[in-house]
C-alpha beads as a LAMMPS data file, in Angstrom:
LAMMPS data file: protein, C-alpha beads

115 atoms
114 bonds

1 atom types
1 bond types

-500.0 500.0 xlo xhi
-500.0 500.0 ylo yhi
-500.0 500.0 zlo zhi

Masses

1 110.0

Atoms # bond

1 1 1 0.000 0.000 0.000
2 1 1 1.536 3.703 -1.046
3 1 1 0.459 6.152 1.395
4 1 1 0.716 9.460 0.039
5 1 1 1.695 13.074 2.007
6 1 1 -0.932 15.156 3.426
7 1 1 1.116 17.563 4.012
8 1 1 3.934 19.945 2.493
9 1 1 6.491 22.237 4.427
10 1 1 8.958 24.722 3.053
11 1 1 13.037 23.968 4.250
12 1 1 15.637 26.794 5.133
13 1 1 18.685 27.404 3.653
14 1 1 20.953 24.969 5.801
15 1 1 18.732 21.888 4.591
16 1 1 20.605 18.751 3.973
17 1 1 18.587 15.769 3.123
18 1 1 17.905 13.262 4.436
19 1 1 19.285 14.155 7.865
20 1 1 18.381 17.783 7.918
21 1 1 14.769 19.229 7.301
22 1 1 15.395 23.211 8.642
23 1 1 11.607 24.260 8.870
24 1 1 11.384 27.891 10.373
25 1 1 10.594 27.047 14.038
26 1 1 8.346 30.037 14.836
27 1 1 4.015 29.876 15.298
28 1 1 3.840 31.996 12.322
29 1 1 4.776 29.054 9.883
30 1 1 2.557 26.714 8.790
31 1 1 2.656 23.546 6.425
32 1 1 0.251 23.429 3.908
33 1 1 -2.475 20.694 3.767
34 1 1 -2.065 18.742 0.090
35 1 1 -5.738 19.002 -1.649
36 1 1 -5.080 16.292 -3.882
37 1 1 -7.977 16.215 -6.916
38 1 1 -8.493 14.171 -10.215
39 1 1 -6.656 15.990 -12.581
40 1 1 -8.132 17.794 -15.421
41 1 1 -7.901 17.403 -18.958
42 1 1 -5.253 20.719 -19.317
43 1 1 -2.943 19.165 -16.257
44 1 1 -3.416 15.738 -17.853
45 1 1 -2.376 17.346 -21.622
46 1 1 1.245 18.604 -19.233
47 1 1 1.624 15.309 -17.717
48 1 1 1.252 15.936 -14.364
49 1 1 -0.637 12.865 -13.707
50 1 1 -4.070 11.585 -12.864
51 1 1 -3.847 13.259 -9.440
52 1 1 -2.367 16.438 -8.516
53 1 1 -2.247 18.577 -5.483
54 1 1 -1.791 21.971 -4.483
55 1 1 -1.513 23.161 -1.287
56 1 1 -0.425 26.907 0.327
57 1 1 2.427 27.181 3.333
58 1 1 2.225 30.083 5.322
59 1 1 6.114 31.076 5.626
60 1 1 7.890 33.575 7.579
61 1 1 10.879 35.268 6.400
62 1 1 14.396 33.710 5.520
63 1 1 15.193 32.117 2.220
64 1 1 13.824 28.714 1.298
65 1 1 15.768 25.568 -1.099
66 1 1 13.554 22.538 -0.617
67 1 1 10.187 21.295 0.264
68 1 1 9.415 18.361 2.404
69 1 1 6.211 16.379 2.738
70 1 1 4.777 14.947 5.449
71 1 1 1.909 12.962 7.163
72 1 1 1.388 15.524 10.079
73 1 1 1.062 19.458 10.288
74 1 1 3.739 19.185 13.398
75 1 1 5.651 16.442 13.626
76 1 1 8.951 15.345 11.814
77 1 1 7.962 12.778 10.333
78 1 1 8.965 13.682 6.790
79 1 1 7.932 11.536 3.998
80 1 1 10.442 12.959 1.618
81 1 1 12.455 15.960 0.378
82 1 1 12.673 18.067 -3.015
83 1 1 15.057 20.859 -3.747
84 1 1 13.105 23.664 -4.960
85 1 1 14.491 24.963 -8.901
86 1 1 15.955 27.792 -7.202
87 1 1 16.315 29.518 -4.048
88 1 1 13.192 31.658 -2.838
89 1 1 13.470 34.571 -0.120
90 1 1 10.814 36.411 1.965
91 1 1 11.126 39.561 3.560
92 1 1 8.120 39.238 5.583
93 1 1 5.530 36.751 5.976
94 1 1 4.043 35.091 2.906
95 1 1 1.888 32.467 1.727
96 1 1 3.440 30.005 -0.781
97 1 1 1.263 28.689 -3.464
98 1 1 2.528 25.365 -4.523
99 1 1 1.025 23.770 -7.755
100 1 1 1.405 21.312 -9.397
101 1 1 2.528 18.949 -6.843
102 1 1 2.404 15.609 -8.502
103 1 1 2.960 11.906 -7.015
104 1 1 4.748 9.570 -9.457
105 1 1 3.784 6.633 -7.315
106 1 1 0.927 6.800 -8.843
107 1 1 2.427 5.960 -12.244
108 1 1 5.357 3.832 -10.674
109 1 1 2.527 1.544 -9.381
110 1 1 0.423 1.401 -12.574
111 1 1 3.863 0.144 -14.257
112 1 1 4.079 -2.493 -11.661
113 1 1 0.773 -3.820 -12.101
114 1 1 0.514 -3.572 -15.757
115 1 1 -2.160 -1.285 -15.549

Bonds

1 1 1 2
2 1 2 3
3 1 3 4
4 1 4 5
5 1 5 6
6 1 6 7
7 1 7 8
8 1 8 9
9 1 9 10
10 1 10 11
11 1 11 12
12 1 12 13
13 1 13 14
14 1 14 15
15 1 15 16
16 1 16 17
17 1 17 18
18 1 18 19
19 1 19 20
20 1 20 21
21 1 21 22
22 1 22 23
23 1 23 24
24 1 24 25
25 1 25 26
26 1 26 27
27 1 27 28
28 1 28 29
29 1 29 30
30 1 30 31
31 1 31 32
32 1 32 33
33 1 33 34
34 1 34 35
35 1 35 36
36 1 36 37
37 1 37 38
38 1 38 39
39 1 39 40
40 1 40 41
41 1 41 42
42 1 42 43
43 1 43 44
44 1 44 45
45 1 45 46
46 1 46 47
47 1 47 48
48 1 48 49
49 1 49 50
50 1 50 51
51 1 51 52
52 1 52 53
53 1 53 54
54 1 54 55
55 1 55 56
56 1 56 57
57 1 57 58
58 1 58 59
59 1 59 60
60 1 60 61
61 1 61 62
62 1 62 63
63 1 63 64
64 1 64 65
65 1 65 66
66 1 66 67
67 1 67 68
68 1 68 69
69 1 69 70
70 1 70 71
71 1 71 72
72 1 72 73
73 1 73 74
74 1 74 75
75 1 75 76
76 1 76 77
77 1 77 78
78 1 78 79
79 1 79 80
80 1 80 81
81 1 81 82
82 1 82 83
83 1 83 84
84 1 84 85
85 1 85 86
86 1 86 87
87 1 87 88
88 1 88 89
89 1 89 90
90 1 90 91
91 1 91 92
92 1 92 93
93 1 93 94
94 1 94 95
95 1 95 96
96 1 96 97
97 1 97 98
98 1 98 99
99 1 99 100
100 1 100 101
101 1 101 102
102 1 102 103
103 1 103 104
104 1 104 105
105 1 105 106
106 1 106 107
107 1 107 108
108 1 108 109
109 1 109 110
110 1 110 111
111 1 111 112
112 1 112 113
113 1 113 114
114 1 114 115
């Protein structure tokens, strides 16, 4: 069974996966709840998937090089780790907009099966 994040956090500069996730630690960050939906027929024509997310992380200022998922809004329990294209940096605080987020264990399984 593939379970898939719920969640998606924004890492600091100083982030080095796997051992390091460098989330702001202030209560003015949040992680943003993945709202994972069928896809539609323009996300399917840029092969995204049949399921994409988006999801919006509420982040305070410093300047950000990966994103992390998770299963819970608090806890470390990261599910995995992707360097963002480039460096982003806030002056104040801001809410991130992350789309597409895509899952390719969706496809990885559908090779496995056959499907």
């Amino acid at each position: 069974m593939v379970v898939w994040p719920v969640y998606i956090g924004a890492a600091l500069e100083g982030t080095t996966p796997p051992f390091s996730i460098n989330e702001p630690q202030t209560l003015d960050y949040r992680r943003g709840q993945i709202d994972w939906h069928p896809a539609t027929p323009e996300e399917l024509k840029n092969g995204w998937g049949e399921v994409v997310g988006r999801a919006k992380i509420l982040c305070t200022p410093g300047t950000y090089t990966h994103f992390a998922y998770f299963r819970h809004p608090h806890k470390s329990d990261a599910m995995g780790v992707m360097q963002m294209d480039h460096p982003t940096t806030f002056t104040e605080l801001t809410i991130l907009d992350v789309y597409p987020i895509v899952n390719t264990d969706l496809q990885l399984s559908k090779q496995l099966s056959g499907v």
